[in-house]
N, C-alpha and C positions, 0 to 999 in steps of 0.2 A: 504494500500500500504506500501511496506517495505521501510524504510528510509535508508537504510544500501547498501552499495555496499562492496562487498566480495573482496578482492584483495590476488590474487593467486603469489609466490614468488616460482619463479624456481628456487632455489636451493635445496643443499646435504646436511645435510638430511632436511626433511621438516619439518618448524617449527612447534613448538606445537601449539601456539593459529593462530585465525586468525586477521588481522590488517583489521579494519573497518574505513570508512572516510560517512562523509554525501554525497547522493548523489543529485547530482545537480538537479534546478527543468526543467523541461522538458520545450520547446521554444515552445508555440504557434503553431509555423508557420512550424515544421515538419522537421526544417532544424538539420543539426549536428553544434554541434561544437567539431571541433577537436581539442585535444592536442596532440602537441610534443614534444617529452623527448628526446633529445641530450645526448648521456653517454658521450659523452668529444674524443672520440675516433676520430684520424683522419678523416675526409670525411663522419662521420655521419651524420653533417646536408649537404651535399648533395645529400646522401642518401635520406634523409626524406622530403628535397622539391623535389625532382624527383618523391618520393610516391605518396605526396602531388598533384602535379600538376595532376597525374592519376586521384587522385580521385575528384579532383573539375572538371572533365572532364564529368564524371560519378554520381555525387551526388550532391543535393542541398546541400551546405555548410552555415552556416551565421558566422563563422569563425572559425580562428587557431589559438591556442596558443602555441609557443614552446618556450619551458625552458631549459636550460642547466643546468646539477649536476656537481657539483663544484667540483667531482674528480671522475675518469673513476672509481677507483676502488673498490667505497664506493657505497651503495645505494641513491638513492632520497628521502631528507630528509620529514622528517614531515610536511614542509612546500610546497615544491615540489606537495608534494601527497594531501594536502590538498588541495590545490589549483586549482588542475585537478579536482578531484572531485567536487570540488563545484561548476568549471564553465564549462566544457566542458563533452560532452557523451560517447567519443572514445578518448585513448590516444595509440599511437604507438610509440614504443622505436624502435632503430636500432644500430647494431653495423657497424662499418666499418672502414678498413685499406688503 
């Protein structure tokens, strides 16, 4: 099994290597654990519990972590990323105004 999770960076132009993190080990029990990433921007974390509430409506969840990056217009740092990776399976970002 590969220990690696690939992490894909939309932006212009696409970088050369790729940024690798460990990935988390999988729950027993089937459930997700979600992360969320806050970019700082207005009404994103309302955005992202209104998501949220969808999908615990829909999916076994055994929990959520959301994080905030300490500046809209920097990326999530090393720590951030590491963190998601090694405790949750899905992380969803959102922007909003």
């Amino acid at each position: 099994m590969n220990n690696k999770v690939v992490l894909l960076i939309p932006e212009a132009p696409a970088p050369e290597s790729e940024i690798t993190a460990p990935k988390a080990t999988p729950l027993s029990s089937g459930c997700l654990r979600i992360g969320l990433l806050d970019n700082g921007k207005g009404n994103a974390d309302h955005l992202l519990r209104y998501l949220f509430e969808g999908l615990k409506n829909n999916l076994e969840i055994a929990f959520m972590m959301t994080l905030r990056k300490q500046s809209v217009s920097l990326a999530a740092g090393d720590a951030i990323i590491n963190r998601f990776a090694g405790e949750t399976d899905l992380v969803i970002t959102a922007m909003a105004d």
